[in-house]
C-alpha positions as CSV (number, residue, x, y, z in Angstrom):
1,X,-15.8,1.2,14.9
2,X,-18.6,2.4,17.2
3,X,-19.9,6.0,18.0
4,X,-19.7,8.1,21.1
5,X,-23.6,8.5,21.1
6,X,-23.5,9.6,24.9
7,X,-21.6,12.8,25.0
8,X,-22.0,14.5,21.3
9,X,-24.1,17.5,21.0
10,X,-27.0,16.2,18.8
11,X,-27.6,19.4,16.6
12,X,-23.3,19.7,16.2
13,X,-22.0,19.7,12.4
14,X,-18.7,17.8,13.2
15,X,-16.7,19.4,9.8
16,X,-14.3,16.5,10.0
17,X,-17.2,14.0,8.9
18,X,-18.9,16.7,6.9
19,X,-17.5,19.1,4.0
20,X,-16.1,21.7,4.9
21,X,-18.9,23.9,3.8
22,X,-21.4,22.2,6.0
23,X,-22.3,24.5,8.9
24,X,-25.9,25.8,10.4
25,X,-27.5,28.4,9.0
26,X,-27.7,31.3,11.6
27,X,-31.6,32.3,11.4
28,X,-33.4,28.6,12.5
29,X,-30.1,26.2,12.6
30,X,-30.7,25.0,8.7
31,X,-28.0,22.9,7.6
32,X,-26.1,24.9,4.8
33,X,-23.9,22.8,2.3
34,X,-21.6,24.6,0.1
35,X,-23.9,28.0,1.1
36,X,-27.2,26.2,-0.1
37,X,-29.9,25.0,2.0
38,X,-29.9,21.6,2.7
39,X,-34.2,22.0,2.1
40,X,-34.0,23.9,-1.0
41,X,-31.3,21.2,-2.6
42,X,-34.2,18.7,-1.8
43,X,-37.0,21.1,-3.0
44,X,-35.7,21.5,-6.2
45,X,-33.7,18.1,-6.8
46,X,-35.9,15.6,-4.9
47,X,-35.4,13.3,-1.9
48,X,-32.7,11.2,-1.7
49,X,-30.4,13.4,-3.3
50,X,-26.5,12.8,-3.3
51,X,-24.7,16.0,-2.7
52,X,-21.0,16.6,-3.3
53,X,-19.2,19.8,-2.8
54,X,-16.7,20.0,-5.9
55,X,-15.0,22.4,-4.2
56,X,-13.9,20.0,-1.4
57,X,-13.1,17.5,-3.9
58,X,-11.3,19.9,-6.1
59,X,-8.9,20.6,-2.1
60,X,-8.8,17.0,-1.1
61,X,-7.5,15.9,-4.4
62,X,-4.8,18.8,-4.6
63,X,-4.1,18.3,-0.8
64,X,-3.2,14.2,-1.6
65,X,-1.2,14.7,-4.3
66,X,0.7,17.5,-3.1
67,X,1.2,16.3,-0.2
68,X,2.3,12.9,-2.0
69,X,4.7,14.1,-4.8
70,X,6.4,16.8,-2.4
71,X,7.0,14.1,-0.5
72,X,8.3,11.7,-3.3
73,X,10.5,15.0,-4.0
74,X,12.3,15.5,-0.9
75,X,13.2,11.5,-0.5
76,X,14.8,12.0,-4.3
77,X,12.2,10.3,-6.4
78,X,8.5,11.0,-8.1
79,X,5.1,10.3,-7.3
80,X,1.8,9.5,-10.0
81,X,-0.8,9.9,-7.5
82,X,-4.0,8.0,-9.4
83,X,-8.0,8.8,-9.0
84,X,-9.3,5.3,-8.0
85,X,-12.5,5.9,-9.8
86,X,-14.3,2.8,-8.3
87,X,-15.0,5.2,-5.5
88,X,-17.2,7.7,-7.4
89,X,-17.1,7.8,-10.8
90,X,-19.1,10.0,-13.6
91,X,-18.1,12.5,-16.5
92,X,-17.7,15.6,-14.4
93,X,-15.9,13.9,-11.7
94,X,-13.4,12.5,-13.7
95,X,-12.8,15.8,-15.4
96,X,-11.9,17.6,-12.0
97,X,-8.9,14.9,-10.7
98,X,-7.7,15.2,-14.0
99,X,-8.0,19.5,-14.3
100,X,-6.2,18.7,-10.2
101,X,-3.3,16.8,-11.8
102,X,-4.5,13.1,-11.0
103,X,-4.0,10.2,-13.2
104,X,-7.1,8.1,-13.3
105,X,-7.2,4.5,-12.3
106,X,-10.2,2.6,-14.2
107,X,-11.4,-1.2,-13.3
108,X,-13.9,-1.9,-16.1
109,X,-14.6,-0.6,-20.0
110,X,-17.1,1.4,-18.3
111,X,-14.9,3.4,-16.6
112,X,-12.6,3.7,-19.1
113,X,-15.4,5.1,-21.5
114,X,-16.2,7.4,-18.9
115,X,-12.7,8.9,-18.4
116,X,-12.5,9.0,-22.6
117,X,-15.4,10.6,-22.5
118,X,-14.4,13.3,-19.9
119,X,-11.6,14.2,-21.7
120,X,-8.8,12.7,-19.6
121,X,-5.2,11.9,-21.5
122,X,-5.6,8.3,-22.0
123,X,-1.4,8.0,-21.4
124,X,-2.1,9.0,-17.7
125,X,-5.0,6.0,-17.4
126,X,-4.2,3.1,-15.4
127,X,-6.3,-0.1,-16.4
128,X,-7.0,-2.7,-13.9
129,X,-9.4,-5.4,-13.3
130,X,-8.4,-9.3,-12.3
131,X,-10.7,-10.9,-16.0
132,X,-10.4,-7.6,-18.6
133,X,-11.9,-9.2,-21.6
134,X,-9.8,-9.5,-24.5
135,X,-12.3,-6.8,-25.8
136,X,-12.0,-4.5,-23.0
137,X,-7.9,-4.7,-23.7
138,X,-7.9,-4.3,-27.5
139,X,-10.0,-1.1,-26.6
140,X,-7.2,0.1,-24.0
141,X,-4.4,-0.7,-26.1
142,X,-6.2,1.0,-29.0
143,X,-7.1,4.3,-26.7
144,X,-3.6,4.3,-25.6
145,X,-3.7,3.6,-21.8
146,X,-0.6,4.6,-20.5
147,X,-0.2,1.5,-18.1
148,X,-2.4,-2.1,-18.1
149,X,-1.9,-3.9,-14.8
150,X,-1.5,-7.2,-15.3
151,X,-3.3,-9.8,-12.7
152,X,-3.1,-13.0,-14.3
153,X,-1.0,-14.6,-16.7
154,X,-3.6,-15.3,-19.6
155,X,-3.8,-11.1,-19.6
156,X,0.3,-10.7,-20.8
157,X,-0.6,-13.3,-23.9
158,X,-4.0,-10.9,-24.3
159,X,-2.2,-7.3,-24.1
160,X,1.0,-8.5,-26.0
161,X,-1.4,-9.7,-28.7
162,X,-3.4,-6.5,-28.6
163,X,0.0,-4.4,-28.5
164,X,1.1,-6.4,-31.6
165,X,-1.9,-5.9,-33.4
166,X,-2.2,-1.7,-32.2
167,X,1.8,-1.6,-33.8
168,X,2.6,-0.4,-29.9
169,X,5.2,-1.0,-26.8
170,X,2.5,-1.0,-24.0
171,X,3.5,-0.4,-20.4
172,X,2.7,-2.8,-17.9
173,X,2.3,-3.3,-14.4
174,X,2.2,-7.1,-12.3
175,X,-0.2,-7.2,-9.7
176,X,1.3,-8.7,-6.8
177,X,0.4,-10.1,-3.4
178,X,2.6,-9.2,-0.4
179,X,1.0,-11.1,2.3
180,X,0.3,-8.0,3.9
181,X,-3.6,-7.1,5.4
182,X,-3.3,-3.5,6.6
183,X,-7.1,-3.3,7.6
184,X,-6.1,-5.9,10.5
185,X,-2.4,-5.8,11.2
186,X,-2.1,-9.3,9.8
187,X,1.3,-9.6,8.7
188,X,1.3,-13.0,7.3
189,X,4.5,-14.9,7.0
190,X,3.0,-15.9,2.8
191,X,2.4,-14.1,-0.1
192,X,0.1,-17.1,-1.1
193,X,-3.3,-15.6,-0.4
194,X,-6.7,-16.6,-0.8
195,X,-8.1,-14.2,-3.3
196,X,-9.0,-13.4,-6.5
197,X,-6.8,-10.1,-6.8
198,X,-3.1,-10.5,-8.1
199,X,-0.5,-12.8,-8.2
200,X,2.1,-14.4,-5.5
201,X,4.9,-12.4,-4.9
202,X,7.3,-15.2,-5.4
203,X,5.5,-16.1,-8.7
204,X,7.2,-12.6,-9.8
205,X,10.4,-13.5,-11.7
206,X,8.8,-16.3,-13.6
207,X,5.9,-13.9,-15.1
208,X,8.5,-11.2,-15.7
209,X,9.7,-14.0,-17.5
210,X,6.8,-14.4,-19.7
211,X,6.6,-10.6,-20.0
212,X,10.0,-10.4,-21.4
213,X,9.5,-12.6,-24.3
214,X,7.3,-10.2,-25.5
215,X,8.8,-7.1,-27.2
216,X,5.9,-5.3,-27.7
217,X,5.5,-5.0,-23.8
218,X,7.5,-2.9,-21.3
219,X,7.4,-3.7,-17.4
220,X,7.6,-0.9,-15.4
221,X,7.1,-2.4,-11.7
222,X,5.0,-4.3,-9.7
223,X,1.8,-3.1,-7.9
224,X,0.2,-4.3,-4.7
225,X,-2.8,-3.2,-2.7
226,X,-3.1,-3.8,0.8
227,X,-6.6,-2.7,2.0
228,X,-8.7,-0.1,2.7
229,X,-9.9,2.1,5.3
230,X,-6.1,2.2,6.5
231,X,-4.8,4.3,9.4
232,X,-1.2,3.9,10.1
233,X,1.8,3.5,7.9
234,X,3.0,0.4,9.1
235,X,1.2,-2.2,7.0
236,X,2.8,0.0,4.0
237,X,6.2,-0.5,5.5
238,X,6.3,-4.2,5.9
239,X,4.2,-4.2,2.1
240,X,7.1,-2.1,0.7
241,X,9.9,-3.9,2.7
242,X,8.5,-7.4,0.8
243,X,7.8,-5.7,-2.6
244,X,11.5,-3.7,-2.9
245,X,12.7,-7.2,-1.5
246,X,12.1,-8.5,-4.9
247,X,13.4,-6.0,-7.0
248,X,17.2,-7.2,-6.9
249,X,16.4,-10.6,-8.9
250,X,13.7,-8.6,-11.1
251,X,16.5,-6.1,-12.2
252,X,18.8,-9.6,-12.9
253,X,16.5,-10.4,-15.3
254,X,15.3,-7.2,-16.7
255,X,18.7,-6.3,-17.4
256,X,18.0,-3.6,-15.6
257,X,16.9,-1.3,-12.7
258,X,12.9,-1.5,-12.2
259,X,11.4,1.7,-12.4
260,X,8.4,1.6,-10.8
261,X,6.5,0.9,-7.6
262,X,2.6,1.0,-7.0
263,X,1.4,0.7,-3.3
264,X,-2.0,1.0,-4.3
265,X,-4.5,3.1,-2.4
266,X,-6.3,2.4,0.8
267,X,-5.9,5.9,2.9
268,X,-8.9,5.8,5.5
269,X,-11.7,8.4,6.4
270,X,-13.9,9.2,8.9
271,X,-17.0,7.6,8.7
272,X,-18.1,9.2,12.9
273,X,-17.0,11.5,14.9
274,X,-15.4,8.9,16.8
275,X,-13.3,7.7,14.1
276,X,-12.2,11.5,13.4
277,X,-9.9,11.5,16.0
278,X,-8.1,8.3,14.6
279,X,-7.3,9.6,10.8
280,X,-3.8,10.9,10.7
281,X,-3.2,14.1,8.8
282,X,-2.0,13.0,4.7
283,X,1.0,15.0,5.3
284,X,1.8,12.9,8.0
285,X,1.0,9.8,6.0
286,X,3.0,10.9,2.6
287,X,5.8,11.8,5.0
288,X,6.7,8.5,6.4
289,X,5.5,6.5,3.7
290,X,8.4,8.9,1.3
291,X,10.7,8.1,4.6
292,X,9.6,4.6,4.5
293,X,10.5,3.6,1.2
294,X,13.4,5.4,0.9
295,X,14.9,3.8,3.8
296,X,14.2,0.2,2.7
297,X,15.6,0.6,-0.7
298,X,19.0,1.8,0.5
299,X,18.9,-1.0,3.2
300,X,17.6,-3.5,0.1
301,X,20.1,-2.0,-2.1
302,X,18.3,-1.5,-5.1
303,X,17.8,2.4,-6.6
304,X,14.7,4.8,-5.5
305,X,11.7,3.5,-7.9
306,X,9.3,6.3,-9.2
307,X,6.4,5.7,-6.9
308,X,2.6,5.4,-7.6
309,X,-0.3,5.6,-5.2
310,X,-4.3,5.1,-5.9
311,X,-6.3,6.9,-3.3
312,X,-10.2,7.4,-4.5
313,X,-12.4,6.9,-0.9
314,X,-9.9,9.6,0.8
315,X,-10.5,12.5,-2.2
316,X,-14.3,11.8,-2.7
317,X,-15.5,10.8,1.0
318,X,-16.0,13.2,3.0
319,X,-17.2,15.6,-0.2
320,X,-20.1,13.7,-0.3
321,X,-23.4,14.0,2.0
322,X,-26.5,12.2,1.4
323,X,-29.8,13.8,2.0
324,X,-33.0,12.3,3.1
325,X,-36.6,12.6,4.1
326,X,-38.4,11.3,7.7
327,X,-41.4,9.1,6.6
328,X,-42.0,7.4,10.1
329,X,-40.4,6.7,13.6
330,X,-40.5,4.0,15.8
331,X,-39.6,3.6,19.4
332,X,-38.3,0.4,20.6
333,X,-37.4,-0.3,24.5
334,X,-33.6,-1.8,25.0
335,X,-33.6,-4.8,27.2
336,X,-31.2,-4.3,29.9
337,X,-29.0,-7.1,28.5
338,X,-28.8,-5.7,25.2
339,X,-28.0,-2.5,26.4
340,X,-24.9,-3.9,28.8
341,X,-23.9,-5.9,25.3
342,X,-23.2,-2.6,24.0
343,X,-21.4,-0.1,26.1
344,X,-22.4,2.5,23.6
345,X,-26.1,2.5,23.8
346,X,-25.4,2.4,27.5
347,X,-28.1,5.3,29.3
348,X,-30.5,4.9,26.8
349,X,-33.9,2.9,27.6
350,X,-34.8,2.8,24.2
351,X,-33.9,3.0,20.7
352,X,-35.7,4.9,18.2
353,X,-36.2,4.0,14.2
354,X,-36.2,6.6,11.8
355,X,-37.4,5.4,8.6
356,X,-36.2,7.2,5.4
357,X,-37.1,7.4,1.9
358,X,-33.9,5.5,0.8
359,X,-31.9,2.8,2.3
360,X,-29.8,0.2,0.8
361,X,-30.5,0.5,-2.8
362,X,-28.3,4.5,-2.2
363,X,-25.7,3.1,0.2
364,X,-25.2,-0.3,0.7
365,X,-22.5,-0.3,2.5
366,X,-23.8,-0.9,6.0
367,X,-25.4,-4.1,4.8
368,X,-22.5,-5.5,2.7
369,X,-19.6,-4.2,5.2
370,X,-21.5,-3.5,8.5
371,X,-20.1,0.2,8.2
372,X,-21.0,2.6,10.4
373,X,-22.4,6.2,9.4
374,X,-22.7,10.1,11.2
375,X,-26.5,11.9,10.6
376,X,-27.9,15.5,11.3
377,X,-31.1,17.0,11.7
378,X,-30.8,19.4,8.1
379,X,-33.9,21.2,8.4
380,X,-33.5,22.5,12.2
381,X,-31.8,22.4,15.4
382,X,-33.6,21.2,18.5
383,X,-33.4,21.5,22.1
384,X,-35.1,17.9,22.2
385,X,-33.6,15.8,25.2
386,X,-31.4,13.3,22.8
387,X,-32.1,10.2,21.6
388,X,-30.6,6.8,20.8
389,X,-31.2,6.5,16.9
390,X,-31.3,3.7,14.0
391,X,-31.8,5.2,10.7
392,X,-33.7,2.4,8.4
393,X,-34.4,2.9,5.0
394,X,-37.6,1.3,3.0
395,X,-36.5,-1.9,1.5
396,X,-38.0,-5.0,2.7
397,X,-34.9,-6.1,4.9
398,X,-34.0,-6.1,8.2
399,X,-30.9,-5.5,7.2
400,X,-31.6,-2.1,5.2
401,X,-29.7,0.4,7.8
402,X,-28.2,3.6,6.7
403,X,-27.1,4.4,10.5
404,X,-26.3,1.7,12.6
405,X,-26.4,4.1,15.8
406,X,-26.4,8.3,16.3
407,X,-27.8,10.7,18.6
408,X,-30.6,12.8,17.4
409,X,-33.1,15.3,19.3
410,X,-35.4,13.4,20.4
411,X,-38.4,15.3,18.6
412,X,-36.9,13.5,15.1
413,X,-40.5,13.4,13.0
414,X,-41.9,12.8,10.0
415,X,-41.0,15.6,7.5
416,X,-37.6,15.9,8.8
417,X,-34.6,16.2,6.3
418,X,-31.7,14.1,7.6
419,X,-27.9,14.8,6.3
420,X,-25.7,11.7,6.6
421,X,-22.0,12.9,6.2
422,X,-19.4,10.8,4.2
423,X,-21.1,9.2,1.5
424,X,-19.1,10.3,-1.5
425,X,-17.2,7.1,-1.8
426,X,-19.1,3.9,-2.6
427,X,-22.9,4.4,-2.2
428,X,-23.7,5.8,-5.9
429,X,-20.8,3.2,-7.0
430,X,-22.9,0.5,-5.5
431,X,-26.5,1.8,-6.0
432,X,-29.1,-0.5,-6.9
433,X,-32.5,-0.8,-8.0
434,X,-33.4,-2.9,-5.3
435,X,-37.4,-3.1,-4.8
436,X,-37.6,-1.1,-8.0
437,X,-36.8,1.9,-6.0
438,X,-35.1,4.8,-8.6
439,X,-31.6,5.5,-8.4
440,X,-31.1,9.1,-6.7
441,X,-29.5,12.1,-8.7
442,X,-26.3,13.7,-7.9
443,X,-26.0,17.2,-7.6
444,X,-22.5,18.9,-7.7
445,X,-22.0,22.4,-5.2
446,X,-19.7,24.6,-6.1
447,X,-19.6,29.0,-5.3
448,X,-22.8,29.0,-4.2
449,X,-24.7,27.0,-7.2
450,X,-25.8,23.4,-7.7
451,X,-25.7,21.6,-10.9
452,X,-26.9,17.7,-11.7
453,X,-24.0,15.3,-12.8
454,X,-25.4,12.5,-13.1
455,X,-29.4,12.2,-13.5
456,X,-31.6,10.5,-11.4
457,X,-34.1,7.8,-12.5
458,X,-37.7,7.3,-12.2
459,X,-40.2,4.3,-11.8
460,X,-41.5,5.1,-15.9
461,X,-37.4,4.4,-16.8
462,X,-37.4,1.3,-14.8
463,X,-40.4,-0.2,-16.1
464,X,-39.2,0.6,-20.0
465,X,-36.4,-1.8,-19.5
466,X,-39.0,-4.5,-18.6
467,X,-39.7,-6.3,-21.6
468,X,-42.6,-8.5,-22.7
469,X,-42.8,-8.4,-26.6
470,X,-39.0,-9.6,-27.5
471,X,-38.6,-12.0,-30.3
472,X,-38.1,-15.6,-29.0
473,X,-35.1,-17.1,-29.6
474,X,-35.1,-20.9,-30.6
475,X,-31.9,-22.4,-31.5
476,X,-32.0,-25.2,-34.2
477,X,-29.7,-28.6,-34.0
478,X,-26.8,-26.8,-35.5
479,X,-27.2,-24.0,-33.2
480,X,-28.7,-21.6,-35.8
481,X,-31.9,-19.8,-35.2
482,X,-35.3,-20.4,-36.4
């Protein structure tokens, strides 16, 4: 998805990118965030600094599953609606889905420490993960994870042995593949898929099988995720139409109706302004997909399964801003090839770089996915002429790009705080230390104030974990140590 770079307003907070909160300032144009100064967040937290407005969270999260479980309601069934933590993840996060009303999917021990840690009910965790060591399961089982999701069949011999062990019945989910790609409408005629995630669909009966022979484990239903970034309902419907399609022969030999359905997560943002005009309202969404479901199972035959949805990027996204600092800027002529290549960079004779004091080790996303990002001018407005931007960071990589392509006043300089909207979802999650560049801090807004949730590093912590004194290791024949 490309931006409309030749007719936006380059000073214009577009507040379906941005929080809500986000708007200018009305004395010099200062981007406000959550009724704080973009400047003074960076003044007194440092540059790069992750910003999320709680508050916005805190709505999007109620918004989803309301809208989701009134939904479920009016159709004649229930909805879970699950925080797919792998989104954005931390103590304090974790703590407001689950004050909201949200289950919490983890992926990893870490996570699940980290929703223990915060509090959370473990008998509303979901536990995935396609190779969850046999520790990583004992400690679920132990904690009392309300539902493991099975993705292979070594994990039911694992979690039946762990639920023996804990004296427990644990409930458990199959991961399943549909055949189904909703981020490219590719419908494919197999569930056999090439990828590590899940199981075939039509390898279900035989591992309910498997799970059956163990009494210490209760199936509950099968769960399959389609993709991310998702727009329309219609990759859902032909999921659900394949999933409920197995449900009949599952019942058979259950002995019974399955309970349960998971669709996963996937619901898609706005990343641009030009993608805001794409994303369909989540009433509209948990409206058809209620209506969707519904439908299929009374044209399948099989009764209305409790339903179960794992949205994370859609709640955390859009709370999220990152904010930076100008260190140089680079202009660049357009040759008029590349320019006709591109029919968005069309009118512009050159492209200017804007070098930042992050990059890719904050938001790798661009590199990894190509993905596309919205900035802002945070410390001003200008009536600069506007200008075709690239937004680098300072990693040694051509690749390092925070913003493929914006607009910006053309007077962009060194100093400069730069806002770039949408970055709750996936850029702390996948920070690095690449170059030895420190990890960022994340500071939480909320009525007014600002609070750090999770601290930021610095080059003295990173060189501590280098180590040069270590005892050596030397194994002996019999593999003992010297």
């Amino acid at each position: 998805m490309t931006q409309a770079t030749t007719t936006e307003t380059p000073n214009a907070i577009d507040s379906r990118v941005f929080p809500p909160s986000a708007r200018r300032g009305s004395s010099c144009g200062e981007l406000k965030l959550g009724e704080i100064r973009a400047t003074a967040l960076t003044a007194e937290f440092g540059s790069p600094l992750y910003v999320i407005d709680e508050d916005a969270a805190r709505q999007r999260a109620v918004e989803i599953r309301t809208a989701l479980q009134s939904e479920a309601a009016r159709v004649g069934t229930s909805a879970t609606v699950y925080y797919a933590t792998k989104a954005f993840l931390c103590v304090e996060v974790a703590r407001w889905m689950a004050e909201e009303g949200l289950a919490i999917d983890v992926a990893s021990g870490g996570e699940l420490s980290v929703a223990l840690a915060a509090g959370v009910d473990p008998a509303v965790i979901g536990f995935h993960g396609n190779n969850k060591s046999e520790r990583e399961i004992e400690r679920a089982v132990e904690a009392g994870v309300g539902t493991i999701i099975l993705d292979s069949e070594f994990e039911t011999e694992r979690v039946a042995v762990a639920a023996a062990r804990a004296g427990i019945r644990q409930r458990v989910r199959l991961r399943v593949n549909s055949g189904v790609h909703a981020s490219t409408h590719d419908f494919l005629a197999t569930s056999h898929e090439d990828q590590k995630f899940g199981q075939p669909l039509d390898a279900a009966p035989r591992l309910l099988r498997e799970i059956l022979r163990h009494d210490n484990l209760e199936f509950v239903g099968l769960h399959c995720h389609i993709g991310s970034q998702i727009f329309a309902t219609d990759g859902f419907r032909e999921s659900a139409k394949r999933l409920l399609g197995a449900y009949p022969e599952l019942a058979q030999i259950a002995g019974r109706p399955i309970p349960e359905l998971n669709l996963g997560g996937g619901f898609g943002i706005a990343y641009t302004s030009a993608e805001a005009d794409e994303v369909p309202a989540i009433a509209d969404i948990a409206r058809e997909l209620a209506s969707i479901i519904a439908e299929t199972a009374s044209e399948i035959g099989v009764p209305l399964p409790k339903l179960a949805f794992e949205p994370g990027r859609s709640i955390i996204g859009q709370a999220g801003v990152t904010l930076y600092t100008v260190g140089t800027t680079k202009a660049v002529q357009l040759a008029g090839s590349d320019t006709a290549a591109d029919p968005v960079d069309l009118g512009f004779a050159e492209r200017l770089y804007v070098s930042v004091d992050g990059g890719m080790s904050d938001n790798a996303r661009p590199a990894l996915y190509g993905a596309d990002y919205h900035v802002r001018i945070a410390n001003r407005v200008s009536d600069a002429a506007p200008a075709l931007v690239r937004v680098v960071g300072k990693h040694c990589e051509s690749g390092d790009i925070v913003v493929q392509r914006d607009v910006l006043p053309g007077d962009v300089r060194p100093g400069d705080t730069l806002a770039v909207a949408a970055t709750g979802a996936y850029c702390w999650a996948l920070s690095s230390n690449y170059n030895y560049v420190p990890r960022p801090p994340v500071v939480a807004l909320s009525n007014g104030s600002a609070r750090v949730i999770v601290r930021g590093e610095t080059e003295d912590e990173l060189l501590a974990k280098s180590v040069s004194d270590a005892p050596r290791f030397t194994p002996t024949t019999n593999g003992a140590t010297k």
